[in-house]
C-alpha positions as CSV (number, residue, x, y, z in Angstrom):
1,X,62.1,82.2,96.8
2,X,63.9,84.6,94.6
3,X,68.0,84.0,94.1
4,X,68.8,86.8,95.7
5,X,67.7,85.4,99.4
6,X,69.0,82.2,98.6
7,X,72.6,83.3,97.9
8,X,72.1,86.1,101.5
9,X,74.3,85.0,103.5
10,X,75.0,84.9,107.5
11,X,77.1,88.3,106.9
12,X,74.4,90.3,104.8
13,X,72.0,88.8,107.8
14,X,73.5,90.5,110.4
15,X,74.4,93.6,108.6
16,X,71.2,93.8,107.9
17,X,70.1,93.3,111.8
18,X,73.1,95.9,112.4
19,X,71.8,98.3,110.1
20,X,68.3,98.1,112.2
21,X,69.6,98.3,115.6
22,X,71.6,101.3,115.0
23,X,68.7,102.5,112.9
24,X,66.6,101.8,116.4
25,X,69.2,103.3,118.1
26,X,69.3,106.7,116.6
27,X,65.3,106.9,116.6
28,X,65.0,106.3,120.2
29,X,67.6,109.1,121.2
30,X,65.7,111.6,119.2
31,X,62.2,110.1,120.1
32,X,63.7,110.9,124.1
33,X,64.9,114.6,123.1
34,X,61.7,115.5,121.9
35,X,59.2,113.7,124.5
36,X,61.2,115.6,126.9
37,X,60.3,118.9,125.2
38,X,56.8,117.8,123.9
39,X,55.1,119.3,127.2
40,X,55.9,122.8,126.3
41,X,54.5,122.3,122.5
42,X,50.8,123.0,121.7
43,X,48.1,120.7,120.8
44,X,49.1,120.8,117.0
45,X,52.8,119.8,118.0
46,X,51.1,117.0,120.3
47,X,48.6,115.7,118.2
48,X,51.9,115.2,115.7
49,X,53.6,113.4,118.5
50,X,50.7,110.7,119.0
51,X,50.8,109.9,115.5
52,X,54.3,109.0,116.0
53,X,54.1,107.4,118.9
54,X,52.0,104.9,116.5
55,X,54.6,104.6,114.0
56,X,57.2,103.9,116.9
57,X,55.2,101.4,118.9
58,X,55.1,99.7,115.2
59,X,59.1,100.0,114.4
60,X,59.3,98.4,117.7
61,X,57.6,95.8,117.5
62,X,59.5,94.7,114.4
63,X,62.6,95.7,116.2
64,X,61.8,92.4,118.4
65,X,61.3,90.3,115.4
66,X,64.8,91.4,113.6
67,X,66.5,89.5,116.2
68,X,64.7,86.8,115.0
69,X,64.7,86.4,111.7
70,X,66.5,84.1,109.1
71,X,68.1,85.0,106.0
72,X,64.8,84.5,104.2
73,X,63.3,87.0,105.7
74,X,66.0,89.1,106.1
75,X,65.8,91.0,103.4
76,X,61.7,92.0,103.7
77,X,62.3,92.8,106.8
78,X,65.1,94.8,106.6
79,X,63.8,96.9,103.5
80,X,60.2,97.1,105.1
81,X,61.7,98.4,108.3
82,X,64.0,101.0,106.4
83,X,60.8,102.1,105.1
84,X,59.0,102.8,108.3
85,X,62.4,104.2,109.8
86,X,63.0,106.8,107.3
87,X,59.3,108.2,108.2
88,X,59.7,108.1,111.8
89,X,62.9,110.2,111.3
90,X,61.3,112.8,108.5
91,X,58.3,112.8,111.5
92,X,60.8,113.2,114.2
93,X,62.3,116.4,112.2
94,X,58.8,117.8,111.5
95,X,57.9,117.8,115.2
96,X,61.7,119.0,116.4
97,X,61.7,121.8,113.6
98,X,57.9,122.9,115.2
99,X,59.5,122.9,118.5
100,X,62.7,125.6,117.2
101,X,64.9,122.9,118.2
102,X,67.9,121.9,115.8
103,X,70.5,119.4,116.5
């Protein structure tokens, strides 16, 4: 175990769960604004959406497990799930920006 998780502390633990549930947070509201309008997109658009919907099944999933975890953990899992975040978010502005609609 490297010094750096020894020394985490309760505080960076739950900013680090913090960070992940707001991080959750956001992706779910934009996940719901574009489901709503994926039914007007064509195949292209929706075959983009199912490989999505793989990478959110996935972020959730771990999303369960943050509530979970220790401190030594914490920090894998927090920069693992930043990781997967960021590219559900570029994917979520790929698929809104093929649908014309801007935020």
């Amino acid at each position: 175990m490297n010094n750096e998780v020894k020394e985490m502390g309760n505080d960076a633990v739950e900013r680090i769960k913090k960070e992940y549930r707001d991080s959750v947070d956001f992706l779910r509201r934009e996940r719901d604004e574009i489901k709503l309008k994926i039914h007007l997109g064509n195949a292209e658009i929706r075959d983009q959406w199912d490989e999505v919907e793989k990478k959110w099944e996935h972020f959730q999933a771990r999303a369960e497990i943050v509530g979970r975890i220790t401190k030594d953990s914490a920090k894998e899992v927090g920069e693992a799930s930043k990781i997967v975040g960021e590219e559900l978010k570029n994917s979520y502005r790929r698929i809104r920006d093929s649908l014309g609609t801007n935020r």
